[in-house]
C-alpha positions in Angstrom: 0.0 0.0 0.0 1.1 3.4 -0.6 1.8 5.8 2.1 -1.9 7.8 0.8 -3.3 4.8 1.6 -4.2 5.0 5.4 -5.6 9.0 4.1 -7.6 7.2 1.7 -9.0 4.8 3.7 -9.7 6.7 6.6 -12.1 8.9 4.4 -14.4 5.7 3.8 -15.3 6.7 7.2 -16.3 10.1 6.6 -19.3 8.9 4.1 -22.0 10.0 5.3 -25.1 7.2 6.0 -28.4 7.9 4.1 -30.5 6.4 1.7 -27.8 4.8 -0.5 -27.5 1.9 1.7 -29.9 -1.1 2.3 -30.1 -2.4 6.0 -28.8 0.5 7.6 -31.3 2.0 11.0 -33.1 4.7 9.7 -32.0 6.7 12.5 -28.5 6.6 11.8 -28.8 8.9 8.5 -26.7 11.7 8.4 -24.1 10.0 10.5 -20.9 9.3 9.5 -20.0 5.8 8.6 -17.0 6.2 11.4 -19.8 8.0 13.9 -21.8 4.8 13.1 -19.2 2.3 13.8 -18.5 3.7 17.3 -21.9 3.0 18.2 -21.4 -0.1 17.9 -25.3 -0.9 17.4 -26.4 -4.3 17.9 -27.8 -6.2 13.9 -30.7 -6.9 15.6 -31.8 -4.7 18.2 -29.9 -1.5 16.7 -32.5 -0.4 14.6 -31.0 -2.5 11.0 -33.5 -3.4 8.8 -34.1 -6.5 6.4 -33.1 -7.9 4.3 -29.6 -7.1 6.0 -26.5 -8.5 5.0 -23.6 -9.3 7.6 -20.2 -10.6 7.7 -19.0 -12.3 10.2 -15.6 -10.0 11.9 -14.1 -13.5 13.7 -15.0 -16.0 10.3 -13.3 -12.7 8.0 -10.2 -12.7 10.5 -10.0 -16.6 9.7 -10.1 -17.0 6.7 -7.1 -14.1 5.9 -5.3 -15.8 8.5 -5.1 -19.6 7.2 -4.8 -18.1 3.6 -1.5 -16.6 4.6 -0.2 -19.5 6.6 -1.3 -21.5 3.8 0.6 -19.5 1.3 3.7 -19.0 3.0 3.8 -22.4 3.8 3.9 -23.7 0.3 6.8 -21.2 -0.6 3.8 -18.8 -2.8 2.9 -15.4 -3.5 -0.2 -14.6 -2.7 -2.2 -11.8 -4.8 -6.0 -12.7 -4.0 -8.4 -11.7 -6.7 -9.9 -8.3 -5.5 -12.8 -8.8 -7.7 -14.0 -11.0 -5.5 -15.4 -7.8 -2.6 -13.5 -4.5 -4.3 -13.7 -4.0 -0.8 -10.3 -1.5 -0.1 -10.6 -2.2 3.2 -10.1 -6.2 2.5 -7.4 -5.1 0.3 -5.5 -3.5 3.0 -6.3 -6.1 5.1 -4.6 -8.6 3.0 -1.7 -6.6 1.8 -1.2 -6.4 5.5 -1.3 -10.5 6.0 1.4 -10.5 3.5 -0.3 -10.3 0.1 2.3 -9.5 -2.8 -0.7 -7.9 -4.1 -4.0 -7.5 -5.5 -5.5 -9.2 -8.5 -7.9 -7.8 -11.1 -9.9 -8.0 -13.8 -10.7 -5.2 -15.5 -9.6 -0.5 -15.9 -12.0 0.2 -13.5 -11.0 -1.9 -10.7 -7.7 -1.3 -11.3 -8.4 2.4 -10.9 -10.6 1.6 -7.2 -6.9 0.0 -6.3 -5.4 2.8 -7.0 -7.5 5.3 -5.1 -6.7 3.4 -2.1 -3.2 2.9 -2.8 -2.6 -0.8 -4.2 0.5 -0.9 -5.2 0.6 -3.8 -7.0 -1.8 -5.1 -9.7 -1.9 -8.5 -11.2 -4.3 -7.7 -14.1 -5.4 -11.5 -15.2 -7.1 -10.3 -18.1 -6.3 -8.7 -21.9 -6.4 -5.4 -22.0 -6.6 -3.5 -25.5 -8.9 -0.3 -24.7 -6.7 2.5 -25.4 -7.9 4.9 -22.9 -7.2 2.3 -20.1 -3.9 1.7 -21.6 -3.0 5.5 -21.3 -4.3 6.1 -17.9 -1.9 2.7 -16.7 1.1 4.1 -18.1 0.7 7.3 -17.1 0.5 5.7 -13.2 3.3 3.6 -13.9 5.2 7.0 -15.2 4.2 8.8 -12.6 4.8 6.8 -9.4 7.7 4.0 -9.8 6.8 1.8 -7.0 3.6 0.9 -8.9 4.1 -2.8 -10.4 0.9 -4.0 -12.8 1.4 -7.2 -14.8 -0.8 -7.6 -17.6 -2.1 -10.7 -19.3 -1.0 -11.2 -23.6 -2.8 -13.8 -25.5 -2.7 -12.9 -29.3 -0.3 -10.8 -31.6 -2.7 -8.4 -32.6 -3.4 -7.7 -28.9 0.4 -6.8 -28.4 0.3 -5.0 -31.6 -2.6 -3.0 -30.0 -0.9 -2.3 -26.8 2.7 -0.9 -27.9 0.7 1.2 -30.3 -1.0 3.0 -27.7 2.1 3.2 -25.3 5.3 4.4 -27.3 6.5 6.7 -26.0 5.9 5.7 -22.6 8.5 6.3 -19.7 8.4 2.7 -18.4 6.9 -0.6 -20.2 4.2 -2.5 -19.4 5.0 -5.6 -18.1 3.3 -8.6 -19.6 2.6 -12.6 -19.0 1.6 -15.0 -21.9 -1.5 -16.5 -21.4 -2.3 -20.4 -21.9 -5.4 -21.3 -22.3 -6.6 -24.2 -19.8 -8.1 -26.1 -23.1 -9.7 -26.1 -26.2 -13.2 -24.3 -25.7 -12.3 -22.7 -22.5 -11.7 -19.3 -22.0 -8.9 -16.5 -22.8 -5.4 -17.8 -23.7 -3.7 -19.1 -26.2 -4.1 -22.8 -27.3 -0.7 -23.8 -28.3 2.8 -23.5 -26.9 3.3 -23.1 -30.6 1.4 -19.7 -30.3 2.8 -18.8 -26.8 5.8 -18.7 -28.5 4.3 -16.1 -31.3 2.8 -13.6 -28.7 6.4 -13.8 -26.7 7.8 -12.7 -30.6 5.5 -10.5 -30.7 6.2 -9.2 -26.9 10.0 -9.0 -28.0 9.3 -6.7 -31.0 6.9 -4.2 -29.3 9.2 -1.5 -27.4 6.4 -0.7 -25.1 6.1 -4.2 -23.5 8.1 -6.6 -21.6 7.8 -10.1 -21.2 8.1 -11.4 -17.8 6.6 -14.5 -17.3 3.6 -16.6 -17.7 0.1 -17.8 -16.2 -3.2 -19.1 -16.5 -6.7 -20.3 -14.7 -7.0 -23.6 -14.1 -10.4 -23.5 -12.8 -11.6 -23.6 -16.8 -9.8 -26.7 -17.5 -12.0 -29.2 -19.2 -13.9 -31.4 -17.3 -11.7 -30.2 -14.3 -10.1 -33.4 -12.0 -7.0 -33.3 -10.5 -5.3 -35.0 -13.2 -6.4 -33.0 -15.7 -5.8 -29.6 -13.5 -2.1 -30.6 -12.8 -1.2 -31.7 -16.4 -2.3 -28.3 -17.3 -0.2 -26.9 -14.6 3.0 -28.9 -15.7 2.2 -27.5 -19.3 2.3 -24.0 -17.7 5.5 -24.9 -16.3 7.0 -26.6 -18.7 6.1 -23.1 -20.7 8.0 -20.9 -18.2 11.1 -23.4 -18.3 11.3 -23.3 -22.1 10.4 -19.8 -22.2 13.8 -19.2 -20.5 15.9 -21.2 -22.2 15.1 -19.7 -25.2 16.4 -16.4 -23.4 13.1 -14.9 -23.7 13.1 -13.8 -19.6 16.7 -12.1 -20.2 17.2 -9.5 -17.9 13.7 -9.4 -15.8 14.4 -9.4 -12.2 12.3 -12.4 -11.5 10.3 -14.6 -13.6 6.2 -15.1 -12.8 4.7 -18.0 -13.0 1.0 -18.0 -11.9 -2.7 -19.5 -11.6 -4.9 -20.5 -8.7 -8.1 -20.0 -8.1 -10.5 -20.9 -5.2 -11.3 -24.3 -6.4 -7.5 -26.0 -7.0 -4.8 -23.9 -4.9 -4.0 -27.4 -3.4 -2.7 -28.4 -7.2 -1.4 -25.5 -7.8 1.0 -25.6 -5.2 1.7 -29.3 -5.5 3.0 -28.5 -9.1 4.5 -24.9 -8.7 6.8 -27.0 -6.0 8.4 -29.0 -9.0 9.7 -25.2 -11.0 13.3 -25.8 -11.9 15.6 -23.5 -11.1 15.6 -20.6 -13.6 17.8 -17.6 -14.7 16.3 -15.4 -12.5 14.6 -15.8 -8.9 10.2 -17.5 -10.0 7.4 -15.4 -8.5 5.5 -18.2 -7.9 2.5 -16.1 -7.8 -1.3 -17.6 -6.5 -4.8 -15.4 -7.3 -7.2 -17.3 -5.2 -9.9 -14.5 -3.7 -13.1 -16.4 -2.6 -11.8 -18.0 0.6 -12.1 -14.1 2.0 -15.7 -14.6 2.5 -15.9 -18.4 1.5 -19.7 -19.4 1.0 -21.8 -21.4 2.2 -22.6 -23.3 -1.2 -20.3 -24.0 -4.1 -17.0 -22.6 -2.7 -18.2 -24.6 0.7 -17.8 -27.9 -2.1 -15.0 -27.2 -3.8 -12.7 -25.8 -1.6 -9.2 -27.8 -1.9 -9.2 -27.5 2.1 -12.0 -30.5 1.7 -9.0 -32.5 0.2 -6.5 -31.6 2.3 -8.2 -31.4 5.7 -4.6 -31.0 7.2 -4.1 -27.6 6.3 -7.2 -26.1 7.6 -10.6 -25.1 7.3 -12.4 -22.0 5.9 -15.1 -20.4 7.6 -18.5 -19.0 6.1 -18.6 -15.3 6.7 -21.2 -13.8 5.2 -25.2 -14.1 6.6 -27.8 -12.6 4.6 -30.7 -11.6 7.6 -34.0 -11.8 6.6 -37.9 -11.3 7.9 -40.6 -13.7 7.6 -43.7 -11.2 6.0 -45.8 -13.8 4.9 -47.1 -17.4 6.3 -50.1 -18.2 3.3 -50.1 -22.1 3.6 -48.7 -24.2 6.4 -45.9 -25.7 4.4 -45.3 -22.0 2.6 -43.6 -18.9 4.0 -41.8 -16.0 2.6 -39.2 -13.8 3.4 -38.1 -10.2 2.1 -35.4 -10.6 0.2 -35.0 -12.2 -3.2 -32.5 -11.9 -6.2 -31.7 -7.9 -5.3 -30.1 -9.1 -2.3 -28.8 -12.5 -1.6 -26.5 -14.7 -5.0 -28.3 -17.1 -7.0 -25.7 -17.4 -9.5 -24.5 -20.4 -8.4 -26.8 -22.3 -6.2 -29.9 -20.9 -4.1 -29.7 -19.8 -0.5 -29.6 -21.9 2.2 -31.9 -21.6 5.9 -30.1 -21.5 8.5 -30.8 -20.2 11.3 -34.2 -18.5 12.7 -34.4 -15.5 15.9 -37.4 -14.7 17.8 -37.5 -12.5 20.5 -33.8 -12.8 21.1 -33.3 -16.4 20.7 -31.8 -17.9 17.7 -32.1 -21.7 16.9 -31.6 -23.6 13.4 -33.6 -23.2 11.0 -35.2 -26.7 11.6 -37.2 -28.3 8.5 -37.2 -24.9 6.1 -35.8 -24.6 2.9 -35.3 -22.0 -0.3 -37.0 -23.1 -3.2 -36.9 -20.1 -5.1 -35.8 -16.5 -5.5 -38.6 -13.4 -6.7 -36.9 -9.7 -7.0 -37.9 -9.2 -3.2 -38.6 -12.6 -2.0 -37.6 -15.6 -0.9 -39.8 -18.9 -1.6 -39.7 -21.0 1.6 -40.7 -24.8 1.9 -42.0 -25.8 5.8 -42.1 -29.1 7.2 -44.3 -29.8 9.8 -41.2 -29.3 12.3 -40.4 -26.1 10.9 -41.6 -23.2 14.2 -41.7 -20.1 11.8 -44.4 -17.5 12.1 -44.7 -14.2 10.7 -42.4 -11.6 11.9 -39.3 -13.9 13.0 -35.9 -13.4 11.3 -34.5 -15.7 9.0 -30.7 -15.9 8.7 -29.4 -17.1 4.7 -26.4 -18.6 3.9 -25.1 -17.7 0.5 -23.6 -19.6 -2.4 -20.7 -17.5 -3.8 -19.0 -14.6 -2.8 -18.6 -12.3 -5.6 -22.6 -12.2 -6.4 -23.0 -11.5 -3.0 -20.5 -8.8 -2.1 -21.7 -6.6 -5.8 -25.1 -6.3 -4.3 -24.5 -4.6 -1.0 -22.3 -1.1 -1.5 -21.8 -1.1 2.9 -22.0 -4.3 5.1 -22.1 -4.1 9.0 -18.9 -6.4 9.7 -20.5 -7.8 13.0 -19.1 -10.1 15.8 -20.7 -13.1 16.9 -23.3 -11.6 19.3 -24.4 -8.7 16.5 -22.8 -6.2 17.8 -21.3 -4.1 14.6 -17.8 -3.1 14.9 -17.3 -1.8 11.2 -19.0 -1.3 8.0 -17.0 -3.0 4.5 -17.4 -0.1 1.7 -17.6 -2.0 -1.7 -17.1 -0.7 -4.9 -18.5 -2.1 -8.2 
């Protein structure tokens, strides 16, 4: 982080509460988001509102602890995908637990980064628009501690890029993409073609080649087999990359993938890099385990394979209020698909408070999602009545973080000790 960082930061607390944000007490408008936080209101007898989405301050503090450990155990990097909350906060909080960086997907979230003093950008995308292109030189030009690292995957899209930058002070540094298979995403296909764009990267004045990477979560008919021979492939790229001399003179060479789903293979494989002609960024991208989830990441988490290493914790709870009861095995709640993920899988009941008590949520189920509701399905066990609160787990963080722009960060009795700022 940059030293404007903790300036920048500390100014998300001077944001004024109003109308902007869902959940928040009524009574708190015109307070600042710090004035707020000092109250330290309770998320259910403060005066929030539902639908109301928390996360969890002791689950959060997990999670970015055993990601660290994990990655500094395995001799890794660790630049967690910020696209994941765009939650500067979280950044910080993770550049502080020993993040190399933050990853990113596209100009504008590089430029949120920025605001708040990220000071280094893994950018595991292409980028061709020229106006982006422009505004990342000219913070690379103007602040030299600034590192971004920029997907290639075609000629034309280096041809693009030096076009735009000549002339610029300092080049943009670049990684080849390989693709994780025919008929998956971004990347190139071939090691054949790899060795084209890195040509191509040679040529172009404005650009330097340091390394390569990937996603293995769009391998294929993803198994661990197929995920690590795609990882030896990426490898096997980077080794032959340098002894073709194409990594002469970069500091260190980066080499990296890893998503939420195989960070286990990924650092089984990375452990095999040779020794190369300069020091190997071995350089991991995972960002769902912030949060985790209480669905698909809860499935596929490599922690389920590797039980040894740890467990991540669900943070996030999306609060909700029983406002209709029409059938005995039929109940709904107030929030729908404008407030809780349903990419992925639907929410899951899990927990129920009445008049101070919470218990689980005992024979109910989601069934479906309206705009502002939530079908529920009651068994004859299920003690739900209008007016009780309904607590939601959620399957997969990045829907669920792009729907809320302030979430009460709460501890394990409700009281709220900070509010995330999210920015998408």
């Amino acid at each position: 982080m940059s030293s404007e960082a903790p300036a920048a930061l500390a100014g998300l607390a001077e944001e004024r509460v109003d109308h902007r944000f869902k959940g928040l007490p009524p009574d708190a408008d015109g307070l600042t988001v710090g004035e707020l936080a000092a109250q330290r209101r309770n998320l259910f007898t403060g005066g929030f509102t539902t639908p109301v989405l928390a996360l969890s301050a002791e689950r959060l503090e997990h999670n970015l602890a055993l990601m660290e450990t994990y990655a500094a155990r395995h001799g890794l990097a660790f630049a967690p995908h910020g696209k994941t909350s765009m939650a500067p906060q979280l950044f910080r909080r993770q550049t502080d637990r020993g993040a190399w960086g933050i990853t990113l997907a596209v100009p504008h979230q590089v430029r949120v980064a920025r605001a708040y003093g990220v000071q280094r950008v893994f950018l595991a995308n292409e980028l061709v628009d020229p106006a982006a292109l422009r505004w990342i030189s000219a913070q690379l030009d103007s602040d030299d501690d600034f590192r971004l690292v920029a997907y290639v995957d075609s000629v034309r899209g280096v041809e693009l890029m030096d076009a735009v930058l000549r002339g610029a002070r300092r080049p943009l540094d670049v990684v080849v993409e390989l693709a994780a298979g025919d008929g998956a995403r971004t990347g190139v296909r071939t090691e054949r073609e790899c060795a084209a764009v890195a040509d191509a990267v040679a040529a172009a004045p404005a650009l330097r080649l340091v390394g390569v990477a990937g996603y293995e979560g769009e391998v294929p008919r993803a198994d661990p087999e197929r995920v690590r021979a795609w990882l030896r492939r990426l490898v096997a790229l980077a080794a032959g990359f340098d002894r073709a001399g194409r990594f002469a003179g970069v500091e260190e060479i980066v080499v990296s993938a890893g998503g939420s789903a195989w960070f286990d293979a990924v650092a089984d494989v990375f452990s095999t890099i040779p020794e190369l002609s300069a020091p190997v960024l071995k350089l991991l991208r995972s960002g769902a385990y912030v949060s985790h989830d209480d669905g698909h990441y809860r499935k596929l988490t490599p922690f389920n394979r590797v039980p040894g290493e740890g467990t991540l914790e669900p943070a996030f709870r999306l609060w909700t209020q029983v406002v209709s009861r029409p059938a005995p095995d039929q109940a709904f709640v107030n929030a729908g698909k404008r407030d809780a993920a349903y990419d992925l899988d639907l929410p899951v009941a899990q927990a129920i408070r009445r008049d101070g008590r919470e218990r689980p949520a005992t024979g109910v189920s989601v069934t479906a999602l309206s705009d502002q509701h939530a079908w529920l399905r009651t068994l004859p066990e299920a003690d739900l009545e209008v007016g009780d609160w309904v607590g939601l787990g959620l399957s997969h963080p990045c829907t669920s973080f792009d729907k809320w722009q302030l979430i009460p960060l709460a501890e394990a009795d409700g009281t709220v000790v900070d509010y995330v700022r999210t920015f998408f």
